[in-house]
C-alpha positions in Angstrom: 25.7 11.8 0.8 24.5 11.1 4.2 22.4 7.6 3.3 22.8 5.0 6.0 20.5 1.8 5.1 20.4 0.9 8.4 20.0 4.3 9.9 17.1 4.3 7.7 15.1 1.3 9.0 15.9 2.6 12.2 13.3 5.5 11.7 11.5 3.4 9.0 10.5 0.8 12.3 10.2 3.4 14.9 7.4 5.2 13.0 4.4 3.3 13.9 5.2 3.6 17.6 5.6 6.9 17.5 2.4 7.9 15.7 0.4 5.6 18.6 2.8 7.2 21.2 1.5 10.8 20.3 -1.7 10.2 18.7 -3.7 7.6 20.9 -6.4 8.5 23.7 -6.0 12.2 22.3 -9.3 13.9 22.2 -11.1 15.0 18.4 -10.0 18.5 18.7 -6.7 16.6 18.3 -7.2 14.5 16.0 -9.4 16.1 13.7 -7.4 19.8 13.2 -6.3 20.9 10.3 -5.2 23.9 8.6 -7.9 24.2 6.3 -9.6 23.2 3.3 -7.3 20.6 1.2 -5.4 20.1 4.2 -5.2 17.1 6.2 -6.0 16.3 10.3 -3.7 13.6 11.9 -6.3 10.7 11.3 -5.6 11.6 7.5 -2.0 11.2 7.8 -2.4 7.6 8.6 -4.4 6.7 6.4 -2.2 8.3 3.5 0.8 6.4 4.9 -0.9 2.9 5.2 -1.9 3.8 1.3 1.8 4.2 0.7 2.4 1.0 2.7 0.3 -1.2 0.6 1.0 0.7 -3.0 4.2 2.8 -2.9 7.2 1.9 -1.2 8.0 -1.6 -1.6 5.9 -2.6 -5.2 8.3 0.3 -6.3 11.4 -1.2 -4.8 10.9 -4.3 -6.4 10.2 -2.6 -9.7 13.6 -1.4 -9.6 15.1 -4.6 -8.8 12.9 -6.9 -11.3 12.4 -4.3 -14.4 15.0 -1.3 -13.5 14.2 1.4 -16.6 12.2 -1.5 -18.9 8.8 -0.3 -16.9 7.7 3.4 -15.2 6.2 2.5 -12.0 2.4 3.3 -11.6 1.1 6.1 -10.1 0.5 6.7 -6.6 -2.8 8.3 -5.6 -1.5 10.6 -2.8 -5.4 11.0 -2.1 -6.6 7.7 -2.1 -6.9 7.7 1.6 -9.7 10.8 1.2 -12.0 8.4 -0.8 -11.9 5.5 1.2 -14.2 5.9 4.1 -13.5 3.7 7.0 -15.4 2.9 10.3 -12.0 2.1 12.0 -10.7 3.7 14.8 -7.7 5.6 15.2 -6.2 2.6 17.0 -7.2 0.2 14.9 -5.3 2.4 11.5 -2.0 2.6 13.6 -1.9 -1.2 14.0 -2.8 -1.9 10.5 0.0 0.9 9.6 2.7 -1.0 12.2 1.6 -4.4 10.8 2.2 -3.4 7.2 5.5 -1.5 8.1 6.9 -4.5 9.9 6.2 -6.4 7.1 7.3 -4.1 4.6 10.6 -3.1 6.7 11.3 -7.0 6.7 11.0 -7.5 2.3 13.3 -4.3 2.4 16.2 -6.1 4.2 15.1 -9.5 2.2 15.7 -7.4 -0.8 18.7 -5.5 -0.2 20.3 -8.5 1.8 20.2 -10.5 -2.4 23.7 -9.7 -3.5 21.8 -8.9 -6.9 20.1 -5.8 -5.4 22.2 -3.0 -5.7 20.9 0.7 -4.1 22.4 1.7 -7.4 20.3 0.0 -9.2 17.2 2.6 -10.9 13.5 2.8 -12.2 11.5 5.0 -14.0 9.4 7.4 -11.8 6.5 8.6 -13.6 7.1 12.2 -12.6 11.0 12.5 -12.3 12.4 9.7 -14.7 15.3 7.9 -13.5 15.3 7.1 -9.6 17.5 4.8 -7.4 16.6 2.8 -5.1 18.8 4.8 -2.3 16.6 7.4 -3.6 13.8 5.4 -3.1 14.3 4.6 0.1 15.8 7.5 1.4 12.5 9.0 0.3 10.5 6.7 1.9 12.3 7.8 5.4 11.8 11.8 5.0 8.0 10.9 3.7 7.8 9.4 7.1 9.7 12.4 8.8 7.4 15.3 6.7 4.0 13.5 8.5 5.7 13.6 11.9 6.4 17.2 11.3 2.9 18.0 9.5 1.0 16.5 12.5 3.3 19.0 14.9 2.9 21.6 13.2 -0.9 21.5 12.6 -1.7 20.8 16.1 0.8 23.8 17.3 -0.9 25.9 14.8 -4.4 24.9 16.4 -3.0 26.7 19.5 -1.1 29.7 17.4 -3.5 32.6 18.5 -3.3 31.5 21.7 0.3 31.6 23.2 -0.1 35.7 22.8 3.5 37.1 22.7 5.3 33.8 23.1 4.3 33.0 19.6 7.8 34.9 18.5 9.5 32.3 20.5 7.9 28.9 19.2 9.6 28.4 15.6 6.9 25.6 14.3 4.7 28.5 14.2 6.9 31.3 12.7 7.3 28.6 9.3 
């Protein structure tokens, strides 16, 4: 097992600035690609992980703490984000996503720091059955890492037909 808590936070806090490090000021050709129909453009990505901000990660942690198996967590909506509609800009959805993660990345070391919080302890996923919360949280970091990834690979793909012969060369778009 390769878990590090605070290894995890580490990515856990350095998402938000990433996401406004590669995705503000870009133009809409950017920001709006995808790679087809039930697919998702970069704007979509944030909105899905400020969803998870406010209804997965941390409600789930504290599931596990307060009720461990006694109660199955909800269900998340992975598509909630698609049916919300929102006159914000880009700029604005980062800084609600870094707001909420600096909030939420501050009740995960509350909750971990109360010697009655074990990353032992489980829950019930509705999907999966029994979870840990090392689980949990280890998931909550590669969630993180898969957007970062999806949004580099749906923009390189936006450019696959044209880097001709080079495209043999550029792994994100031989996978």
């Amino acid at each position: 097992m390769n878990f590090e808590l605070n290894e995890g936070i580490e990515v856990l806090e350095r998402t938000p600035k990433t996401l406004e490090c590669f995705l503000a000021g870009l133009s809409k050709g950017w920001l709006e690609c995808d790679e087809g129909d039930g697919t998702w453009n970069a704007i979509q990505v944030v909105e899905h992980l400020i969803e998870g901000e406010k209804h997965n990660w941390i409600p789930r942690l504290k599931m596990i703490f307060q009720e461990g198996e006694s109660t199955v967590f909800p269900v998340f909506d992975r598509f909630s984000h698609l049916e919300e509609g929102t006159s914000k800009s880009l700029e604005e959805k980062i800084l609600e996503f870094a707001s909420l993660r600096a909030a939420n990345v501050n009740e995960l070391k509350e909750l971990v720091a109360n010697p009655q919080h074990s990353l032992d302890a489980t829950g019930m996923h509705p999907a999966f059955g029994k979870v840990s919360a090392r689980e949990l949280i280890s998931t909550w970091v590669v969630h993180d890492l898969t957007h970062l990834s999806q949004i580099v690979r749906v923009f390189s793909n936006r450019y696959m037909e044209d880097v001709g012969h080079w495209k043999e060369y550029l792994g994100v778009l031989n996978s």
